[in-house]
C-alpha positions as CSV (number, residue, x, y, z in Angstrom):
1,X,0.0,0.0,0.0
2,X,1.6,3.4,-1.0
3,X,2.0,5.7,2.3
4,X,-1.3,7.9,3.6
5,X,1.4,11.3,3.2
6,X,1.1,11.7,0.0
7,X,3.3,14.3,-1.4
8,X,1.6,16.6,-3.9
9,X,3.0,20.2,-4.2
10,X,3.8,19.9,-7.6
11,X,0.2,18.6,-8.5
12,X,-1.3,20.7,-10.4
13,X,-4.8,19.8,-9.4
14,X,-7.5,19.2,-12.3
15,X,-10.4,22.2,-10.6
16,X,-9.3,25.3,-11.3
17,X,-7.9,26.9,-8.2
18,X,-10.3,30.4,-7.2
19,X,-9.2,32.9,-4.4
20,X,-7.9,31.4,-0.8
21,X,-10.9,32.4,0.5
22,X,-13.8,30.8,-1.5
23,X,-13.4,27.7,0.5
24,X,-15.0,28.9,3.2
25,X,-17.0,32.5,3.7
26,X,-16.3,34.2,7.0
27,X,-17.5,37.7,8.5
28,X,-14.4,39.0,9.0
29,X,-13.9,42.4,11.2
30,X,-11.6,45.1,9.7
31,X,-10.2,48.1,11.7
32,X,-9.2,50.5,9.2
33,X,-10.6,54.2,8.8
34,X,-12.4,53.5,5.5
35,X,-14.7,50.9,7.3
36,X,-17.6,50.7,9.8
37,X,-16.9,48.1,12.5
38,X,-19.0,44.7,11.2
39,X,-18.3,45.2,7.7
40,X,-17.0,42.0,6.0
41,X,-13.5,42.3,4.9
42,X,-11.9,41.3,2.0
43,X,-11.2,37.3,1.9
44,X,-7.8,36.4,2.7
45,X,-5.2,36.0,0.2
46,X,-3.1,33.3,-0.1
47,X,0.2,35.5,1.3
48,X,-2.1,36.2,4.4
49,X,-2.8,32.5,4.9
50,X,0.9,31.5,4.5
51,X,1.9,34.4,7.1
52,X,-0.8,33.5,9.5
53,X,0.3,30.1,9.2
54,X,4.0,31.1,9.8
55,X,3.2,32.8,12.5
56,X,1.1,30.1,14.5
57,X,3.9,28.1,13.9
58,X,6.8,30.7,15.2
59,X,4.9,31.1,18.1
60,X,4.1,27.5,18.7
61,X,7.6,26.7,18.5
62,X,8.9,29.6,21.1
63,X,11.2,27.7,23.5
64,X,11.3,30.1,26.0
65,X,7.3,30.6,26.5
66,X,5.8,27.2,24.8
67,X,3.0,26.4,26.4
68,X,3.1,28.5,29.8
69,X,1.2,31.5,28.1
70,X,-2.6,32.2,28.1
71,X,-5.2,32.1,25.3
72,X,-4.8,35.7,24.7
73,X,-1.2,36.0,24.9
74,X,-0.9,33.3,22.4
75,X,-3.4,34.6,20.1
76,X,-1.8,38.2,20.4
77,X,1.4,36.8,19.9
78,X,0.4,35.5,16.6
79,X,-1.3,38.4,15.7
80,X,1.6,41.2,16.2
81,X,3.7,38.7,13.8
82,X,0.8,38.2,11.0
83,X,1.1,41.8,10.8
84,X,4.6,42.2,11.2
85,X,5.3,39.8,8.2
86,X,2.1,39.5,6.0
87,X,2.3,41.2,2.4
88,X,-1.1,42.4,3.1
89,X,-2.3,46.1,3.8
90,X,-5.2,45.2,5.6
91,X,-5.4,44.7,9.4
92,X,-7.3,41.6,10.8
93,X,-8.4,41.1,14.3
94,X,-7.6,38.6,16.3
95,X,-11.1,37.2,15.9
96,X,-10.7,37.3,12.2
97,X,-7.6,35.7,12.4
98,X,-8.8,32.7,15.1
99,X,-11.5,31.7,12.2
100,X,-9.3,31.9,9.6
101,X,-7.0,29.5,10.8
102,X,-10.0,27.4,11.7
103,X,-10.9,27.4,8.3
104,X,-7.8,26.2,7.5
105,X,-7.4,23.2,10.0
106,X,-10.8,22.4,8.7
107,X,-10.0,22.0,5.0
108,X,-6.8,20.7,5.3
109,X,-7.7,18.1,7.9
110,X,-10.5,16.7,5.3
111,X,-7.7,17.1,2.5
112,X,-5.5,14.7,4.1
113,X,-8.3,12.6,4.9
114,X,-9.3,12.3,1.5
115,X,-5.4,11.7,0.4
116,X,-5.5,9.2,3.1
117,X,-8.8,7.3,2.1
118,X,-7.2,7.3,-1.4
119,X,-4.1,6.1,-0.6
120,X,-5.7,3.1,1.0
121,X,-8.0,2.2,-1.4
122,X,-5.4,2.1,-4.5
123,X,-2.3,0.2,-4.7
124,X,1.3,1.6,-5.6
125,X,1.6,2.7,-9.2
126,X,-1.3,4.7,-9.5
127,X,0.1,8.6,-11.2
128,X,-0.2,11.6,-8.0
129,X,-2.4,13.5,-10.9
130,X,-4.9,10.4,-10.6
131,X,-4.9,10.1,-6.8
132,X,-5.3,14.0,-6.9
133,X,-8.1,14.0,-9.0
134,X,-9.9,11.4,-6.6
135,X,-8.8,13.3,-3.3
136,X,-11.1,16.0,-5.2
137,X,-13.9,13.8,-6.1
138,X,-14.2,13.0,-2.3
139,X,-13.1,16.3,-0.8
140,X,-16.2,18.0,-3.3
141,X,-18.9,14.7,-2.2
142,X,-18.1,16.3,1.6
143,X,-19.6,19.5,0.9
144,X,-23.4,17.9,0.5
145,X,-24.3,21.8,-0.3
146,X,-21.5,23.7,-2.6
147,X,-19.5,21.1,-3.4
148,X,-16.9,23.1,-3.7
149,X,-13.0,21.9,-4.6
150,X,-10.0,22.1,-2.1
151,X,-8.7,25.6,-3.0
152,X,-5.9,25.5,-0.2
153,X,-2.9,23.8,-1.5
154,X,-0.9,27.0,-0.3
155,X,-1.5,25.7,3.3
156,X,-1.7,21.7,2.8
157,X,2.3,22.7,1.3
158,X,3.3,24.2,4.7
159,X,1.4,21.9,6.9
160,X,1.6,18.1,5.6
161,X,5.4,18.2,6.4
162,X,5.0,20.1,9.8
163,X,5.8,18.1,12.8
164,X,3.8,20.9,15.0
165,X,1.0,20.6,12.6
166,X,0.7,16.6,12.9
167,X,1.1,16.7,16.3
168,X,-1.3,19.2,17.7
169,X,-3.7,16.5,18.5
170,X,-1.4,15.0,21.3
171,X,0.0,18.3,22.8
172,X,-1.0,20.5,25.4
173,X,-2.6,24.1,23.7
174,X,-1.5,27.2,25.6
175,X,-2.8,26.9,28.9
176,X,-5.8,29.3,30.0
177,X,-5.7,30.5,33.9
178,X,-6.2,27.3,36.4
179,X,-5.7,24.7,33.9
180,X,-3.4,22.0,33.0
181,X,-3.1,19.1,30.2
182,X,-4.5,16.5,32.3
183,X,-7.6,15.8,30.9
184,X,-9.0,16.2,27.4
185,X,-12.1,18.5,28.2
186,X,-8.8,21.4,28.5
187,X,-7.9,20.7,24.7
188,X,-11.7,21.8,23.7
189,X,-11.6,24.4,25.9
190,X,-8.9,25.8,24.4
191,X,-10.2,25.1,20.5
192,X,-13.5,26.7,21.3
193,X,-11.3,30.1,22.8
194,X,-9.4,30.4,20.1
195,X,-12.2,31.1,17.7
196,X,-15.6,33.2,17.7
197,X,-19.3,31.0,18.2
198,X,-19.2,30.5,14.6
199,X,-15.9,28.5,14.4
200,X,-16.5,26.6,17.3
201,X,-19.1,24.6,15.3
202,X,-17.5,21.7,13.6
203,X,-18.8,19.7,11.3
204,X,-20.7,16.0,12.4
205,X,-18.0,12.8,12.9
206,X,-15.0,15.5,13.7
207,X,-14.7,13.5,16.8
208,X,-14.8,10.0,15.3
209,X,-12.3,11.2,12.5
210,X,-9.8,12.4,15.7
211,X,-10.3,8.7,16.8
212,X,-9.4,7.2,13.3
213,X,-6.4,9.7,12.8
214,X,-5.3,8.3,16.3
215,X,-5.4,4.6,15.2
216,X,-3.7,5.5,11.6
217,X,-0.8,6.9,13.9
218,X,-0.7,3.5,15.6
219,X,-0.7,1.8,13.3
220,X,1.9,3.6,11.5
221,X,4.5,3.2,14.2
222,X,3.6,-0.6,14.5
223,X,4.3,-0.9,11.0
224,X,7.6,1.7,11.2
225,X,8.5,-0.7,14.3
226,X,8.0,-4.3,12.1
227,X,9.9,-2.8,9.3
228,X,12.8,-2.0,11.4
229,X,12.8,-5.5,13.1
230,X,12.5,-7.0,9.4
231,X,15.2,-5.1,8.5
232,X,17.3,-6.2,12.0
233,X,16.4,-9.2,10.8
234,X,17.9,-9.5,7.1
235,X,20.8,-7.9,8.8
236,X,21.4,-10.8,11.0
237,X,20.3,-13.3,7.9
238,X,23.2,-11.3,5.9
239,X,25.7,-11.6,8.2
240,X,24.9,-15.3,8.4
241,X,24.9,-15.8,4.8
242,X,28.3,-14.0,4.9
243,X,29.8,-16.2,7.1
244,X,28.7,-19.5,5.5
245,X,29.9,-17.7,2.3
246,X,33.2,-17.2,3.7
247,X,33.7,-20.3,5.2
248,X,32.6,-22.0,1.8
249,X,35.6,-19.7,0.1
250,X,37.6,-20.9,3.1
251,X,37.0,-24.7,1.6
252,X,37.4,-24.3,-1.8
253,X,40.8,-22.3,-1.3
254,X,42.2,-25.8,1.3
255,X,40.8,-27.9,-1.3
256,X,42.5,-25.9,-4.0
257,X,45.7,-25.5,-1.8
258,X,45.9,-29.8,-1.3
259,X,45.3,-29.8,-5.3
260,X,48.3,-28.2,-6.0
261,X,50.4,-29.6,-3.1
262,X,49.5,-32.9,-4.5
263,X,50.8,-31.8,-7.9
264,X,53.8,-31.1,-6.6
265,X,54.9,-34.4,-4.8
266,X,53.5,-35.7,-8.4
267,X,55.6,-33.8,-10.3
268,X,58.6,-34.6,-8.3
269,X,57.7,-38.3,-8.0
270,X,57.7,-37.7,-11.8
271,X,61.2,-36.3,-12.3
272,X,63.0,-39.0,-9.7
273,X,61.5,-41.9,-11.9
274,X,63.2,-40.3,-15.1
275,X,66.3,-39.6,-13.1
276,X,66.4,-43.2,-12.1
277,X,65.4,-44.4,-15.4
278,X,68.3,-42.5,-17.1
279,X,70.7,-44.3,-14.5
280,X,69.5,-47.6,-15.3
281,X,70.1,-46.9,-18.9
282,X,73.6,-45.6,-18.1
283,X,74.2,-48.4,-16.1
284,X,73.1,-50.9,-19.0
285,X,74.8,-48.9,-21.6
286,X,77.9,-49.4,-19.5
287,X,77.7,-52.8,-19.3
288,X,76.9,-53.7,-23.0
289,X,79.8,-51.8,-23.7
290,X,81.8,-53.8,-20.7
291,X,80.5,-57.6,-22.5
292,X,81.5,-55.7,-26.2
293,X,84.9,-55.0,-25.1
294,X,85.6,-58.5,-23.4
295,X,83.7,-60.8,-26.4
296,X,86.7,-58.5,-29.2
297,X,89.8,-59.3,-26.4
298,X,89.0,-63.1,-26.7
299,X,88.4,-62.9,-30.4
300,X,92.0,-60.9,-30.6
301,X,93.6,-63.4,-28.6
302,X,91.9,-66.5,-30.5
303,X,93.5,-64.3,-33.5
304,X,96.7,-64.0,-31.9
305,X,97.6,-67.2,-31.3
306,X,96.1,-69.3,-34.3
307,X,98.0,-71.9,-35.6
308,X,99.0,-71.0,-39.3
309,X,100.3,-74.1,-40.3
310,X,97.3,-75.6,-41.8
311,X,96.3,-72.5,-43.7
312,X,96.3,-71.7,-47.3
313,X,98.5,-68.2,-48.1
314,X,95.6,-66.7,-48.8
315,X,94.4,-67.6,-45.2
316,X,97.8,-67.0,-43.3
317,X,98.1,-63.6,-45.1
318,X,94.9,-62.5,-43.6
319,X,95.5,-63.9,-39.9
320,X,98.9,-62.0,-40.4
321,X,97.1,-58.7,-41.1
322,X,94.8,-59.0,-38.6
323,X,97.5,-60.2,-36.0
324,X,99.3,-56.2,-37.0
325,X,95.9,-55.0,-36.3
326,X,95.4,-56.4,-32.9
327,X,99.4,-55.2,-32.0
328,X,98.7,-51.6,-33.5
329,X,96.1,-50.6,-31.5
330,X,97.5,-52.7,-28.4
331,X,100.8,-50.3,-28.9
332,X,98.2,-47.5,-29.5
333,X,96.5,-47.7,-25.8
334,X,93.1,-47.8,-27.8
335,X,92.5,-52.1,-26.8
336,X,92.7,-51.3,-23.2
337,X,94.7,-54.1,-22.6
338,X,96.9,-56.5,-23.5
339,X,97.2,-59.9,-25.3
């Protein structure tokens, strides 16, 4: 399921977008010279909105007053900064400026809730232009009356991402003379101050959509808290996966190691059978050559001492010859002996 925060600044949304005030009308009170007290003012432009929203915010955030201030005080506060900052000539009362920014909890509250509903309902994939278009569809089937469009993307831009803003149902409002955050009755209270009669009407099942918003956050961190033991857990699966990896590696470089050590001895078990092969040769060369020279010494001396007597010429001339033969290389050292 794709996540309920959906981001869409850069949606440009299919209704075409009218004046920051249209979503809501409000009798605003305007002190200026030109006016009779009770007039309606001019709507709020969308500067005004993003400096009252600013301000809320900057004043919300104080770390050296917080909480410990009063009602008053805190709307005050806001006010001297709207009008401090705001590119706006017009001068709003604190009144004006308490339903104003009701107005604009209001609408963006449904706005998320329609992004949210969405978001559930369609799986990952889905274009932001699409799921924008059907935020709209449900944001305009709220308004049973008007219909009218969510015109505020101004404020949904500074609010979806702000931690104050997502939080404000779980912290303590500026405390009001002899109260304290103990209960939730104090929390009304201080909703119904900060506006006029007319904004402290809320629209049926605003209570019951607290309630859901509540359980979305639980369940959120249930699933932020199963995604982070999942991820513990493929840690500790990778790191086990890395050591039977390693220890495989480990194997296969012994194995490889005892492959080539056995080569080795094979190699030189090789080279000391030629060695002793070459030997034996030698040795049988040598003694061929030992029988050859002792089979020619008892031929010679057969030679040398042949009775001639009984030969032809012919025969005696060629013992004769061969007897010179036998002396010469006797005499010469080459027969190695003698007769």
């Amino acid at each position: 399921m794709m996540d309920e925060s959906v981001e869409v600044e850069n949606i440009s949304l299919f209704q075409p977008l009218p004046s920051a005030d249209e979503e809501h009308d409000e009798d605003d009170t305007l002190i200026s010279p030109t006016r009779k007290r009770g007039h309606r003012s001019a709507n709020y432009s969308s500067d005004e909105d993003v400096a009252l929203i600013k301000a809320r915010e900057f004043v919300s955030l104080d770390a050296i007053a917080g909480v410990d201030q009063s009602s008053s005080t805190y709307w005050s506060r806001i006010s001297e900064h709207f009008h401090r900052n705001a590119n706006t000539t017009m001068s709003r009362t604190i009144g004006s400026l308490q339903h104003r920014w009701s107005t604009i909890q209001e609408c963006c509250n449904k706005w998320k809730s329609c992004l949210a509903q969405v978001a559930r309902q369609h799986p990952s994939g889905v274009p932001l232009q699409e799921q924008a278009n059907l935020a709209q569809e449900r944001y305009k089937a709220m308004d049973q009356q008007k219909h009218r469009p969510f015109t505020m993307q101004h404020c949904w831009t500074l609010l979806q991402n702000n931690q104050k803003w997502i939080d404000r149902e779980f912290e303590c409002p500026p405390k009001k003379q002899r109260s304290n955050c103990s209960s939730s009755a104090d929390f009304e209270a201080h909703e119904e101050d900060e506006g006029t009669d007319e904004m402290s009407k809320r629209p049926a099942g605003r209570k019951k959509e607290k309630d859901r918003l509540k359980k979305d956050v639980g369940g959120y961190k249930e699933a932020i808290q199963k995604m982070i033991e999942s991820k513990e857990k493929l840690a500790v699966d990778k790191d086990s996966r890395w050591t039977e990896i390693k220890a495989i590696e480990e194997r296969k470089v012994a194995i490889e190691e005892r492959k080539a050590a056995a080569e080795e001895r094979k190699a030189a078990n090789e080279e000391e059978r030629l060695r002793l092969k070459g030997e034996k040769a030698r040795a049988q060369a040598a003694a061929e050559e030992r029988k050859a020279a002792t089979k020619k010494k008892d031929e010679d001396q057969k030679i040398m001492f042949m009775d001639t007597n009984a030969l032809d010429d012919t025969q005696r001339a060629y013992v004769e010859a061969m007897r010179a033969k036998i002396l010469a290389e006797i005499l010469g050292g080459s027969g190695g002996g003698s007769v």
